[in-house]
C-alpha positions in Angstrom: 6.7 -0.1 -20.5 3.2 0.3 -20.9 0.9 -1.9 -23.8 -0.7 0.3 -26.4 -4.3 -0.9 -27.4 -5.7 -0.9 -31.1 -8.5 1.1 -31.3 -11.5 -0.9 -31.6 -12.5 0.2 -35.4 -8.6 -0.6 -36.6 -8.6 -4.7 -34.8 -11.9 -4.9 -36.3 -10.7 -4.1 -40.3 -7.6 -5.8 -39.5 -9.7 -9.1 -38.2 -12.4 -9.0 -41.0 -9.7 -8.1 -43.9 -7.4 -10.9 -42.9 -7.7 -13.2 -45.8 -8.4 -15.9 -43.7 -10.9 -14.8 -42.0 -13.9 -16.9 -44.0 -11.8 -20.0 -42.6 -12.7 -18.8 -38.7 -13.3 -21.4 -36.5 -16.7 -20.0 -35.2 -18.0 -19.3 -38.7 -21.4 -21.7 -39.6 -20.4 -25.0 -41.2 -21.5 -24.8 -45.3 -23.3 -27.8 -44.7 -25.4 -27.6 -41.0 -25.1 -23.3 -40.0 -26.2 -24.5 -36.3 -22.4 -25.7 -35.6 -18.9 -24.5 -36.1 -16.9 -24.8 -39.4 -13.5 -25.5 -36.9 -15.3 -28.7 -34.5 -19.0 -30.3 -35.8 -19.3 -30.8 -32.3 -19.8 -27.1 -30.9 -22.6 -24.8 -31.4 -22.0 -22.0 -33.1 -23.5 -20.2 -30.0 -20.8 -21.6 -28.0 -18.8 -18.3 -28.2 -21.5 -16.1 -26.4 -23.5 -16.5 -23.5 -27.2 -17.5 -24.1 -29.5 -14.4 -22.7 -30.9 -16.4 -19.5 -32.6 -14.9 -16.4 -30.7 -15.8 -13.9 -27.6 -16.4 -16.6 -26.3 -19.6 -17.1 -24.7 -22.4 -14.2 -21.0 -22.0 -13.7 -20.2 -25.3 -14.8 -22.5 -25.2 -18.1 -20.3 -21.9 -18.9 -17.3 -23.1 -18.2 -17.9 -26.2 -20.4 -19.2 -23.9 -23.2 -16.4 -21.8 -23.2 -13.8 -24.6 -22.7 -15.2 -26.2 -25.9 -14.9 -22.3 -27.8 -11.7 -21.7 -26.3 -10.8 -25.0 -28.1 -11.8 -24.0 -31.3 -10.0 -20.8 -31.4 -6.7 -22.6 -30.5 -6.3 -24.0 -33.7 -8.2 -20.7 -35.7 -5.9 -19.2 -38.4 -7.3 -15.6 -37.6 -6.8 -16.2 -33.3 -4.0 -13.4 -33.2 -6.3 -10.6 -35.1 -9.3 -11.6 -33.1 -8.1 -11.2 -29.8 -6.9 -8.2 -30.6 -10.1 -6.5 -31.9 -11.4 -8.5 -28.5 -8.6 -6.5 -26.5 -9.4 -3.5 -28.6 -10.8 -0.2 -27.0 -13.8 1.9 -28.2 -13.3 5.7 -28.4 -15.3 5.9 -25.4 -12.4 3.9 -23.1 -14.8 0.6 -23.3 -13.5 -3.0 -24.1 -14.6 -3.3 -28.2 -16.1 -6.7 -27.4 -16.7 -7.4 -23.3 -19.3 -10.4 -23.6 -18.0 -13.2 -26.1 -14.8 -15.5 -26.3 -12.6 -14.1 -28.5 -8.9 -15.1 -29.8 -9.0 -17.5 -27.1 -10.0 -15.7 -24.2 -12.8 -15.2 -22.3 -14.6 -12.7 -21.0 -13.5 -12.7 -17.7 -10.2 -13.4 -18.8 -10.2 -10.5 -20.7 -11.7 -8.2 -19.0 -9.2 -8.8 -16.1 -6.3 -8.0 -18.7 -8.2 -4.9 -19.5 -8.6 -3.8 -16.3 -4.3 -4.3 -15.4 -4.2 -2.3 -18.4 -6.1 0.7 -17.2 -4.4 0.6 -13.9 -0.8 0.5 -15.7 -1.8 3.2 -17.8 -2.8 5.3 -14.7 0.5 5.0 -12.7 2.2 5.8 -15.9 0.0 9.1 -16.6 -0.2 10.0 -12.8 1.8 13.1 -12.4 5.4 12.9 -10.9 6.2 13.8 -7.3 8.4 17.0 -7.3 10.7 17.4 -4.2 10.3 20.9 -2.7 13.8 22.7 -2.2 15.5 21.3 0.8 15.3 24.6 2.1 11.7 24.4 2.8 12.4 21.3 5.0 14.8 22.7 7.4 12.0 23.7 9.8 12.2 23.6 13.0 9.3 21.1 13.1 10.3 19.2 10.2 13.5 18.5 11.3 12.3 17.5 14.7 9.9 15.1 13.3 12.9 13.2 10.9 15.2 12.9 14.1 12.4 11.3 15.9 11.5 9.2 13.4 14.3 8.1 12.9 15.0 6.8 16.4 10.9 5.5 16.7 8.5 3.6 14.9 5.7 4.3 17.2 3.6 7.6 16.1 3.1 8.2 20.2 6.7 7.6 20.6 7.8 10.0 17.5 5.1 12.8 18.8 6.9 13.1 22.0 10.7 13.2 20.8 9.3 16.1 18.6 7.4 17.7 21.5 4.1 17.8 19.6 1.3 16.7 19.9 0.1 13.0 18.1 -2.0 15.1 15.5 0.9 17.8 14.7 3.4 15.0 14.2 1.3 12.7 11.7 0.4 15.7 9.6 3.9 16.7 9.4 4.8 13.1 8.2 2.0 13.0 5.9 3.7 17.0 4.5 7.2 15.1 4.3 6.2 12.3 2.5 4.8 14.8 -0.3 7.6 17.1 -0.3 10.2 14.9 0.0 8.8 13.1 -3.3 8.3 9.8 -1.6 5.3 7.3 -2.5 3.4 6.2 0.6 4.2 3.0 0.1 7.5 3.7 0.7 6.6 4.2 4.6 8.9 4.9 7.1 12.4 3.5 5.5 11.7 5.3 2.2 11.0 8.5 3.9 14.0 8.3 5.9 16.0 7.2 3.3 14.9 10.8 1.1 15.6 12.8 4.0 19.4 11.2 4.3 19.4 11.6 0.7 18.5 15.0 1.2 21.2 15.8 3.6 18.3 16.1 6.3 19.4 13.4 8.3 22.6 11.8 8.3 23.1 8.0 8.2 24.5 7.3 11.4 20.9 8.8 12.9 18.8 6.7 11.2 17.8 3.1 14.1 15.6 0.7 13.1 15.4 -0.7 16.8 12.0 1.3 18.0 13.1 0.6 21.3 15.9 2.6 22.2 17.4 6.0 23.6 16.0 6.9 27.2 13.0 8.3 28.3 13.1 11.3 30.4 12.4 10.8 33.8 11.6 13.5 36.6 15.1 14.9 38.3 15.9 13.0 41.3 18.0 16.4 42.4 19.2 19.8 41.0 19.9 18.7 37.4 20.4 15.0 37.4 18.5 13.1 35.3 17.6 9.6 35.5 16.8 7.5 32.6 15.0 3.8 32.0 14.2 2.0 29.2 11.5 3.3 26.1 8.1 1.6 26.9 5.4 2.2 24.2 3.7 5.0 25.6 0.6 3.0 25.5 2.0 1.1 28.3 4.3 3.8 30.4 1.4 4.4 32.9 0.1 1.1 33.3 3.9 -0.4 33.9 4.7 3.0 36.1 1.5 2.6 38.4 2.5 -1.6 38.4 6.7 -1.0 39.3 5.5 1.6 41.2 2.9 -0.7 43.6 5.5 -3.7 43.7 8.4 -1.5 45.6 5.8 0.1 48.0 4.4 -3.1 49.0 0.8 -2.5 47.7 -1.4 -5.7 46.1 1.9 -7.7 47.0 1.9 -7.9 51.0 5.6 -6.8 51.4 6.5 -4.2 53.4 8.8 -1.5 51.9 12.3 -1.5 52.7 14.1 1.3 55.0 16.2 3.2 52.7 15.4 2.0 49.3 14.4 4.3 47.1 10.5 5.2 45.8 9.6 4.8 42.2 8.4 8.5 42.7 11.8 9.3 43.1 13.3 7.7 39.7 9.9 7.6 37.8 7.9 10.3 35.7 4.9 11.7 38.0 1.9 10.1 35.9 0.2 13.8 38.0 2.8 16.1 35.5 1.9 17.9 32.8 2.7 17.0 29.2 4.7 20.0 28.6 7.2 19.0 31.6 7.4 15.6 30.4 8.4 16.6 27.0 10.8 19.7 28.4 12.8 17.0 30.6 13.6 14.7 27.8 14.2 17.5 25.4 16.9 18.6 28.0 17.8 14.9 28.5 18.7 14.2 24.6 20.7 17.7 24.7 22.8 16.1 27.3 23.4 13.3 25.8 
């Protein structure tokens, strides 16, 4: 639930009407007007901040305000005095930004102020409206939520969709908005909309972004071998160094007669993207 705020004209006639408002701690003393009727002790310019170049030392203003603050404790008007300080102008403003009031500080209050605004903002923002599902059965769409939900890694979801990085983000970034999720849901909140949806079922949704095969090129005719999802970051770099090992380069063995070359079981780093992406496509078919 969000506060409401007094306007600043209605705090200031409730403060100033109160009928004990001539007992204020801050008010003059009747017998010395330089110090304040609730402590002798303070300056009645303890509740605002002298006009200094430069300002005042952070430990002089904390003192001061420590010794107002200490005043208004035990002020009979505290209540309606922080809340003509909390008030707001007709403008949006704090009624009183610069003096302690009630209690509180500037600082203090202007932080509360400023939680205020921002509650009031997510409360006014408009609501997110999920589109029919029927606008999210595209082929695209769909694509993206099954690869999502088997990777975390954008590079890794772009390729199960087979489409490109930019494609695959901005269709993300379309399901987030039509599926009525916050972004700071991420990746579970989306997915869990789109189950909610009847876009994806439970039983698709992994968490593990490591898993499921990654195509490799045929060995023969229509087999097709499978290894373990790298980050594609690191596919070429770990192909070129597996690769190397079973050849006998950088490691002075020689190869062995009839075992078989990496180029036989591994994606050609040489191939197109296109045949990369049309052998796992027919790869998750299979399976």
């Amino acid at each position: 639930m969000t506060e409401t705020r007094l306007d600043a004209v209605t705090a200031l006639r409730g403060l100033t009407d109160h009928p004990h408002y001539r007992y204020r701690g801050c008010a003059p003393d009747v017998d010395n007007p330089r110090v304040a009727a609730g402590d002798n002790r303070v300056s009645v310019d303890a509740w605002q901040a002298p006009d200094l170049d430069g300002g005042e030392a952070r430990e002089v203003r904390e003192a001061r305000e420590a010794a107002a603050v200490d005043v208004c404790v035990g002020c009979p008007v505290m209540v309606q005095c922080m809340a003509f300080g909390a008030s707001v102008t007709v403008d949006g403003r704090l009624a009183e930004p610069f003096s302690v009031l009630g209690g509180m500080t500037p600082l203090e209050r202007h932080k509360a102020f400023v939680a205020y605004k921002k509650q009031l903002a997510e409360v006014e923002a408009p609501r997110l409206v999920p589109a029919p599902v029927e606008q999210l059965r595209t082929k695209q769409k769909l694509a993206v939520l099954r690869a999502l939900a088997r990777f975390t890694d954008p590079g890794d979801v772009a390729v199960a969709a087979g489409m490109d990085l930019r494609t695959a983000k901005w269709q993300i970034a379309r399901l987030t908005t039509q599926l009525g999720v916050e972004k700071a849901a991420g990746r579970d909140g989306l997915l869990a909309a789109a189950v909610e949806r009847g876009l994806l079922t439970p039983s698709e949704v992994r968490t593990d972004s490591l898993i499921g095969p990654v195509p490799s090129r045929p060995a023969s005719g229509d087999v097709l071998v499978s290894r373990p999802v790298l980050p594609l970051g690191r596919i070429r770099r770990h192909d070129r160094h597996v690769r190397g090992a079973a050849s006998g380069v950088r490691s002075g063995r020689a190869p062995i007669p009839g075992q078989l070359s990496f180029d036989d079981v591994l994606p050609d780093p040489a191939a197109s993207a296109v045949s990369f992406i049309s052998s796992r496509k027919r790869l998750e078919a299979a399976v």
